[in-house]
Backbone as CSV, one residue per row, in Angstrom:
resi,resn,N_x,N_y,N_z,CA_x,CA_y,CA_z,C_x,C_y,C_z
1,UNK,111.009,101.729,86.686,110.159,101.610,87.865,108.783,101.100,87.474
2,UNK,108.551,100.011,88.314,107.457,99.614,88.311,106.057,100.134,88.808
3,UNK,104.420,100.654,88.315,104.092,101.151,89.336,102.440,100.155,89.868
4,UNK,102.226,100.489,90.691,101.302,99.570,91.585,100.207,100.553,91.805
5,UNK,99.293,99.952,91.954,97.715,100.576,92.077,97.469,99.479,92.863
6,UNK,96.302,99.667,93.982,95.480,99.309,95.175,94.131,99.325,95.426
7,UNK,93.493,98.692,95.545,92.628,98.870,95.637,91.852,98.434,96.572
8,UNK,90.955,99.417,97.823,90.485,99.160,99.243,89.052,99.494,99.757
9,UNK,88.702,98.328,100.456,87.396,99.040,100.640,86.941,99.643,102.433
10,UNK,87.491,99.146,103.007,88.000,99.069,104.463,89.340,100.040,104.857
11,UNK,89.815,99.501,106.670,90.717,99.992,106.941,91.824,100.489,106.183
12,UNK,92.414,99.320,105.117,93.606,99.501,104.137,95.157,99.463,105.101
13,UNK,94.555,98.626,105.990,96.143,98.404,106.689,97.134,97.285,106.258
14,UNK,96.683,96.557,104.808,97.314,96.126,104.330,98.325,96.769,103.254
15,UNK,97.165,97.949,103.012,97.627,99.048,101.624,98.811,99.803,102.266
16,UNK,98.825,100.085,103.499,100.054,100.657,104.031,101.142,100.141,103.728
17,UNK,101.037,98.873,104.552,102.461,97.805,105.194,103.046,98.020,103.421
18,UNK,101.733,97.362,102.045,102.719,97.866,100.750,103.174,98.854,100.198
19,UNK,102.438,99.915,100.362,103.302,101.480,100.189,104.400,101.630,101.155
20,UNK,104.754,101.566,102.269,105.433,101.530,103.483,106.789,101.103,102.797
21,UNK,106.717,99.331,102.384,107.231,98.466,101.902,107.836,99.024,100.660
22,UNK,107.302,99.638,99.556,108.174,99.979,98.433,108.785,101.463,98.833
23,UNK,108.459,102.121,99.586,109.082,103.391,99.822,110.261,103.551,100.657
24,UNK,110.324,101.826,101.181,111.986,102.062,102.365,112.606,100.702,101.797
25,UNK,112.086,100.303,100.409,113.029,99.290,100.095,114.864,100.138,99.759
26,UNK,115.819,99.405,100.281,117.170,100.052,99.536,117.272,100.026,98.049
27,UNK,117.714,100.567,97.691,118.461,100.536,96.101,119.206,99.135,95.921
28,UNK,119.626,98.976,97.142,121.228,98.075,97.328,119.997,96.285,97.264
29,UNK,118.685,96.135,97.624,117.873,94.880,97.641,116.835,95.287,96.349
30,UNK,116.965,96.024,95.426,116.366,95.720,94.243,116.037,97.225,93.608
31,UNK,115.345,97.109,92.339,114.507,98.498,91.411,113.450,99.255,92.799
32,UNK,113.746,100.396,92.446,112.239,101.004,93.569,111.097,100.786,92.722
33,UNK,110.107,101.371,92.969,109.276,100.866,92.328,107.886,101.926,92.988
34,UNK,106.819,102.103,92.153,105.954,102.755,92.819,104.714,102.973,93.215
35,UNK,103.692,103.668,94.094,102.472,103.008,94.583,101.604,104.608,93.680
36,UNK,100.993,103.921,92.888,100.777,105.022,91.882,99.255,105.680,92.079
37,UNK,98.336,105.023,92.977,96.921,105.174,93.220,96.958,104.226,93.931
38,UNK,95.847,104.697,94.817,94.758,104.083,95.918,93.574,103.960,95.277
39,UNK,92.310,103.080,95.204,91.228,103.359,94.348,90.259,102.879,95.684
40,UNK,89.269,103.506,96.306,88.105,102.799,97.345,86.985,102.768,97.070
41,UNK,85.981,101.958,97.013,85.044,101.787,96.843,83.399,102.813,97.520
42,UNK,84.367,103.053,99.355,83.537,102.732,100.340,83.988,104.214,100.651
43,UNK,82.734,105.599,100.874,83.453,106.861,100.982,84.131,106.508,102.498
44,UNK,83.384,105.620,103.696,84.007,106.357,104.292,85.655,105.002,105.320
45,UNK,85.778,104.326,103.997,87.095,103.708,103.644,87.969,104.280,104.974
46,UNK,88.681,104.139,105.788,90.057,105.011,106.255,91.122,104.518,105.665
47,UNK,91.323,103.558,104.399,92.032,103.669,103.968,92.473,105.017,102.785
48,UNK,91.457,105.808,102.685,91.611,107.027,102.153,92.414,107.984,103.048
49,UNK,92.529,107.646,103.929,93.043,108.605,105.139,94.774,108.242,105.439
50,UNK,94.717,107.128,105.125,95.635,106.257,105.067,96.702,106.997,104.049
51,UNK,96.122,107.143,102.631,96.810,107.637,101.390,96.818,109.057,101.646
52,UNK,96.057,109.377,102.242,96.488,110.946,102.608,97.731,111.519,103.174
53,UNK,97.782,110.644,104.231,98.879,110.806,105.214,100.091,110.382,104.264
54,UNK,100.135,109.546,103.577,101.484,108.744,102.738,101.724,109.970,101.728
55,UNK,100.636,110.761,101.626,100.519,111.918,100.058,100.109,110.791,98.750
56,UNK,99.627,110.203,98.901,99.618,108.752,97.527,97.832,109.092,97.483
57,UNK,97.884,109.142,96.268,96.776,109.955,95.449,95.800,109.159,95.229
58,UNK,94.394,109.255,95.456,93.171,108.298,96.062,92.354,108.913,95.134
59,UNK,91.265,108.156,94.797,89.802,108.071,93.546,88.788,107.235,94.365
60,UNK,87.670,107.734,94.805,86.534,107.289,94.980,85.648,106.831,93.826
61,UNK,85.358,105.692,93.355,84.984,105.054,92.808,83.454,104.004,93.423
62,UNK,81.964,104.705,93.415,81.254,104.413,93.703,80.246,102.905,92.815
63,UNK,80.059,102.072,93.178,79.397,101.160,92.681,77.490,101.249,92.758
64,UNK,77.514,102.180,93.821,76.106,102.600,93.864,75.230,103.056,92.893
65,UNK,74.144,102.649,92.609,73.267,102.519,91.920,74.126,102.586,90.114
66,UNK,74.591,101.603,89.784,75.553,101.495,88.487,75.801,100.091,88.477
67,UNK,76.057,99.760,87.474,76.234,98.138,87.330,77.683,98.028,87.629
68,UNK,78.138,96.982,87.496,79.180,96.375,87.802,80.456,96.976,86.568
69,UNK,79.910,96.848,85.405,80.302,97.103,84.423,80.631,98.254,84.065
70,UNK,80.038,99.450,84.572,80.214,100.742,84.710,81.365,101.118,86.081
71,UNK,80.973,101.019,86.751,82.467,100.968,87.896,83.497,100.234,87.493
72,UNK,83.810,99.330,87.065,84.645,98.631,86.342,85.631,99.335,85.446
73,UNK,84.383,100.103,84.661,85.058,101.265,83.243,85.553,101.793,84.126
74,UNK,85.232,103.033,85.127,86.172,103.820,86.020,87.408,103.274,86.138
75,UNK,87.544,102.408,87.153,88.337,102.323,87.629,89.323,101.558,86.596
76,UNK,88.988,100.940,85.531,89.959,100.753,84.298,91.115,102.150,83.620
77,UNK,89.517,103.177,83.788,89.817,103.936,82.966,91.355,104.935,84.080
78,UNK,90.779,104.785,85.588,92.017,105.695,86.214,93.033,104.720,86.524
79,UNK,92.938,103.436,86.417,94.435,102.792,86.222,94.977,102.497,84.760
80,UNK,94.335,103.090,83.680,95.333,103.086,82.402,96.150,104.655,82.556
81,UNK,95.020,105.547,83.132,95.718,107.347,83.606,97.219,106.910,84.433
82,UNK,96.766,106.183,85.443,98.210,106.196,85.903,99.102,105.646,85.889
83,UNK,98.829,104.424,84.511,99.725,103.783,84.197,100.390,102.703,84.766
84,UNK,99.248,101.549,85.605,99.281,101.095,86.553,99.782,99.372,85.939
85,UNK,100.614,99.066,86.634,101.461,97.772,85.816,101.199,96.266,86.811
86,UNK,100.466,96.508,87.972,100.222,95.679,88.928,99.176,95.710,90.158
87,UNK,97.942,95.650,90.046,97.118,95.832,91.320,96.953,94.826,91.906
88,UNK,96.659,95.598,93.147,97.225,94.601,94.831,95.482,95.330,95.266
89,UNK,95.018,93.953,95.781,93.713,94.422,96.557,93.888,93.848,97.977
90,UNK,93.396,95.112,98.556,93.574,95.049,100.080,92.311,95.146,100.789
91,UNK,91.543,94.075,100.989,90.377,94.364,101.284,89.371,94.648,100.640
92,UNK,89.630,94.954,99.318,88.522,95.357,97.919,87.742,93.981,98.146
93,UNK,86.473,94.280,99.156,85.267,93.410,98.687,84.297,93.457,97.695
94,UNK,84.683,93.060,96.254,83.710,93.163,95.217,84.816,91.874,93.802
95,UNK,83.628,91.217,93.742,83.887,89.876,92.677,83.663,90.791,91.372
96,UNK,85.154,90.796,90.548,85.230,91.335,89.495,84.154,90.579,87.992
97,UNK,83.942,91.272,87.089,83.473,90.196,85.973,84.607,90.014,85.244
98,UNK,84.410,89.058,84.428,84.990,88.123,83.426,86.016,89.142,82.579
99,UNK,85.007,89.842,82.404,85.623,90.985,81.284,87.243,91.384,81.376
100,UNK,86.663,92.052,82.781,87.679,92.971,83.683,88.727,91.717,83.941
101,UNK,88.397,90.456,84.663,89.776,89.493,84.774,90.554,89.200,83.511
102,UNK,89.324,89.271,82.508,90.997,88.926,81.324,91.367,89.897,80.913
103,UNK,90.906,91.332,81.027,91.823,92.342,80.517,92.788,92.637,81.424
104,UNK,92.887,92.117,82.702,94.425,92.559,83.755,94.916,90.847,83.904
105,UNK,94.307,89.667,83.236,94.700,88.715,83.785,96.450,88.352,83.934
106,UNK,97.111,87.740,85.063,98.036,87.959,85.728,98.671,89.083,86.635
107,UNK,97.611,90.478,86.469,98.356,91.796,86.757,97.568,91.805,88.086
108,UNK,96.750,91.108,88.627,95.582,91.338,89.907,95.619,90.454,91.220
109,UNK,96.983,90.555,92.264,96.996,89.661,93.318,96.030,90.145,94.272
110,UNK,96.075,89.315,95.626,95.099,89.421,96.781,95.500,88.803,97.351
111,UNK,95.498,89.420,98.986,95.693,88.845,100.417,94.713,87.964,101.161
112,UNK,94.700,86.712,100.948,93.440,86.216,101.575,93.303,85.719,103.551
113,UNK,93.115,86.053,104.741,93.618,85.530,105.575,93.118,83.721,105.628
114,UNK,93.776,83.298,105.020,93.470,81.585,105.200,94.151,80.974,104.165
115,UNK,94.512,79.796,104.524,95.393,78.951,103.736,94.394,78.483,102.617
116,UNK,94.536,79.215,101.433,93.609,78.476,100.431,94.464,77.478,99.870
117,UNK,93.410,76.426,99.498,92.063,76.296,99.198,90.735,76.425,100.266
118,UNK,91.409,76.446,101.248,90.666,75.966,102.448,89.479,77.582,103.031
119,UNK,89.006,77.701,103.464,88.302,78.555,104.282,88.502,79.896,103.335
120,UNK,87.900,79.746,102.017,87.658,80.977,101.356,86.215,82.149,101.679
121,UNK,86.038,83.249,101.184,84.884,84.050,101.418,85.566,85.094,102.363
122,UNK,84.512,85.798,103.105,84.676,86.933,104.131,84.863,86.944,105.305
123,UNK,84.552,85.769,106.050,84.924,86.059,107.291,85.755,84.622,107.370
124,UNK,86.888,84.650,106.569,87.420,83.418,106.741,87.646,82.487,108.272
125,UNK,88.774,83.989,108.943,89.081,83.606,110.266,88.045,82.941,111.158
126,UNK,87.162,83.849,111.235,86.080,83.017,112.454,85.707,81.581,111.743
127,UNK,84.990,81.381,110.397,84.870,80.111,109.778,85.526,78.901,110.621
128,UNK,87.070,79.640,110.467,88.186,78.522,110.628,88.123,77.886,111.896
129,UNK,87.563,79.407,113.173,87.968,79.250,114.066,86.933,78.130,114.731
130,UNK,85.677,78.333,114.351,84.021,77.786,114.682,84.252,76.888,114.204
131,UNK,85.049,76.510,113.122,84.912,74.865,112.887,86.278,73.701,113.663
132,UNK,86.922,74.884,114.618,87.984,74.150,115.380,89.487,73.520,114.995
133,UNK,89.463,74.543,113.293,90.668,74.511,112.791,92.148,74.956,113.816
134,UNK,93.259,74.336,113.414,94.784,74.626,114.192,95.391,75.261,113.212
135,UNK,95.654,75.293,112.039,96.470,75.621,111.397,96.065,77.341,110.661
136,UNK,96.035,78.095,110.879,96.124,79.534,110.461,96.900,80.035,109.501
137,UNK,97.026,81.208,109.114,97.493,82.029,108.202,96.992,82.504,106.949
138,UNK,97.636,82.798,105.729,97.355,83.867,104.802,97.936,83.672,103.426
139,UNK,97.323,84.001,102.747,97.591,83.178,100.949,97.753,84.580,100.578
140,UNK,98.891,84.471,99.217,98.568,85.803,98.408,98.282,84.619,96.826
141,UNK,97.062,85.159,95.909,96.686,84.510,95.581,95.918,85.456,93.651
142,UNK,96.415,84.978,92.568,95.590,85.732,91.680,94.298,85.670,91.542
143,UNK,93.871,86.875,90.865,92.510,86.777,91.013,92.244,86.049,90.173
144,UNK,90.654,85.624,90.266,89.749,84.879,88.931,88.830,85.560,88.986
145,UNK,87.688,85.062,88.009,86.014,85.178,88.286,85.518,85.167,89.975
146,UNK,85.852,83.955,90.566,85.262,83.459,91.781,85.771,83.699,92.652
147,UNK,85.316,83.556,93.758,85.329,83.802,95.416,87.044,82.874,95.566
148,UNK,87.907,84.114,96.033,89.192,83.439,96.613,89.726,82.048,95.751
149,UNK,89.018,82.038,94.135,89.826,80.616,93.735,90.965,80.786,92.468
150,UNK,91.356,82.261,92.385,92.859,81.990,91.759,93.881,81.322,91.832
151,UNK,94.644,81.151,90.863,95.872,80.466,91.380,96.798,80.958,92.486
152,UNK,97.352,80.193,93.339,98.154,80.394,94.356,99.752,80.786,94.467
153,UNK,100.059,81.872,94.703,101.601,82.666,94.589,101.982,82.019,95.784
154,UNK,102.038,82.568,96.852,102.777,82.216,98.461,101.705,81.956,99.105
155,UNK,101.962,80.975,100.773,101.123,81.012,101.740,102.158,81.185,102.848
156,UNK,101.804,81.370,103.896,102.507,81.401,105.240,101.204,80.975,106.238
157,UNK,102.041,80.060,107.106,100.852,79.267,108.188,101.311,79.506,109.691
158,UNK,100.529,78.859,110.763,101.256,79.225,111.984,100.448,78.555,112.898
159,UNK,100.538,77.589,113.998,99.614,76.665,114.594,99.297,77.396,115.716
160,UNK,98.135,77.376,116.001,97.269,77.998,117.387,97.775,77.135,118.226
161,UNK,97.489,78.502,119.179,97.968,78.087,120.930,96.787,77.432,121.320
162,UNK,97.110,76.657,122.694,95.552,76.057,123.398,94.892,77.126,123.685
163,UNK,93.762,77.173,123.434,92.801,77.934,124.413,92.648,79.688,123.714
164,UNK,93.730,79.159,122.702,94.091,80.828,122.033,92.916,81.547,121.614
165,UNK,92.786,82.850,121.503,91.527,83.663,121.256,91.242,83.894,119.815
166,UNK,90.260,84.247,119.309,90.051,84.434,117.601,90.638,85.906,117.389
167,UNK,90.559,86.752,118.181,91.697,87.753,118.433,92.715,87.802,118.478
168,UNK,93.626,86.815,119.314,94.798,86.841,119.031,95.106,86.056,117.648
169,UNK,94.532,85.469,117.537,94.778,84.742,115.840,94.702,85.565,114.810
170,UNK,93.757,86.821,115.002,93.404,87.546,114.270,94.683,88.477,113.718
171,UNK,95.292,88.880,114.882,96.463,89.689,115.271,97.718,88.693,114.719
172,UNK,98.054,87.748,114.730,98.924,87.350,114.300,99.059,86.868,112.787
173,UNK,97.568,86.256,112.570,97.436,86.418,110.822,97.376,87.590,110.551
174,UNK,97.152,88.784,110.765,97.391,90.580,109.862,99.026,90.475,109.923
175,UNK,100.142,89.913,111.297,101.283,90.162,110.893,101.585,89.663,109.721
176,UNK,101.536,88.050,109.945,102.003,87.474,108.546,101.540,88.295,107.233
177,UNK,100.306,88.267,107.362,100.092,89.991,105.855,100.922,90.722,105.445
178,UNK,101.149,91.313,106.515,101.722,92.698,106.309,103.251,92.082,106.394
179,UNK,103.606,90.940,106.437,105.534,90.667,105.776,104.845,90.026,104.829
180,UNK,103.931,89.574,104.362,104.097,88.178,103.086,103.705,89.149,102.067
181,UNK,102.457,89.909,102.320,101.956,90.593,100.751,103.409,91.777,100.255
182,UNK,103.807,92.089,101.156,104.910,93.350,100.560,106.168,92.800,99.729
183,UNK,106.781,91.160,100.824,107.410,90.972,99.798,107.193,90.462,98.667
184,UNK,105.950,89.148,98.435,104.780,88.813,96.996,105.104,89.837,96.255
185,UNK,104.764,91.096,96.458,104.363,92.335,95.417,105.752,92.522,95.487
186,UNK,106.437,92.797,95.897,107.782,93.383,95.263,108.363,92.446,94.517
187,UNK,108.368,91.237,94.130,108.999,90.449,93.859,108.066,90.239,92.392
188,UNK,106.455,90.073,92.264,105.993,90.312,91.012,106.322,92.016,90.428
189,UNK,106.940,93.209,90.688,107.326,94.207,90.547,108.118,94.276,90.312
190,UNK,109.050,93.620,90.561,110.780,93.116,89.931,110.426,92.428,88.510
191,UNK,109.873,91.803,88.929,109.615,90.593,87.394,109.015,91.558,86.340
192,UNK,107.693,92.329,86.297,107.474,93.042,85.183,108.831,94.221,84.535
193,UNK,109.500,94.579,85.751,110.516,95.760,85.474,111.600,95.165,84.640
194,UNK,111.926,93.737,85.325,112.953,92.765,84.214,112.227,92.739,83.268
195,UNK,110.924,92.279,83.090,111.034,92.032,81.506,111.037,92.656,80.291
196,UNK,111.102,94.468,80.942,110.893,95.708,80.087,112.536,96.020,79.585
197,UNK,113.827,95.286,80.282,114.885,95.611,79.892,115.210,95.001,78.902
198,UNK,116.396,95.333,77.965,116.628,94.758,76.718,117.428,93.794,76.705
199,UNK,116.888,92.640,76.235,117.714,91.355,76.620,118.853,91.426,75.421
């Protein structure tokens, strides 16, 4: 079994759909696999509330008044504790350093809502929407140093209606999320678990 660590700074309704996702996969469609920590930045996160309800075991991890480099150690230090083989960030707004990307490099995906390359940063959606873009959806994407420019795993797209609202766009890019990142991650979760068997 593979296990997965998360990391959220917000709602974490992405962190669900993937705990959700490895806890009702069958035996009979692949290895189970497991969601081993929640890590949040933000105390008052509801994605902590989130892991409560699931019973999936959460670490507040403050960046306040501490460098980058020091939160970093934390949260290194409670995903070597739990033995964490793959983190999935769900909303974790904070640009890692250098350090930290090559010591997990390949082990660190992300849900971006926008077809990267295109409309990277924080408020992608509206960006897209204010500049009168049609084409929508959601990248899962590795991390780097920089803002949304890892290499690219999956995208899924979907063309706006006339007249359609940045709300309803909004609502229909979180669906695509919540099917694209669960299966992304299960499928890099398969791959580390294969490569631990004896060839």
């Amino acid at each position: 079994m593979a296990k997965l660590a998360v990391l959220a700074s917000g709602s974490g309704s992405n962190f669900e759909a993937l705990a959700l996702a490895l806890r009702a996969r069958p035996e009979s469609e692949g290895p189970r696999h497991g969601c081993a920590m929640l890590i949040y930045d933000r105390k008052a996160a509801f994605a902590a509330q989130r892991a409560a309800r699931l019973g999936i075991g959460s670490r507040y991890v403050t960046y306040m008044g501490r460098t980058r480099e020091e939160a970093e150690a934390e949260i290194a230090a409670i995903l070597s504790e739990e033995k964490a083989d793959l983190i999935a960030l769900a909303g974790f707004m904070r640009i890692f350093t250098p350090d930290f990307v090559r010591g997990w490099k390949g082990r660190v995906v992300n849900i971006h809502p926008a077809l990267l390359p295109k409309w990277p940063g924080a408020h992608a959606i509206r960006d897209a929407f204010e500049a009168g873009e049609r084409i929508y959806g959601a990248t899962v994407h590795y991390i780097d140093e920089g803002v949304d420019t890892g290499p690219l795993i999956a995208r899924e797209s979907f063309d706006s209606r006339e007249g359609e609202s940045i709300e309803s766009i909004e609502e229909r890019t979180h669906e695509i999320e919540h099917r694209l990142y669960p299966r992304v991650v299960l499928e890099l979760l398969d791959k580390i678990e294969s490569s631990r068997r004896p060839r």
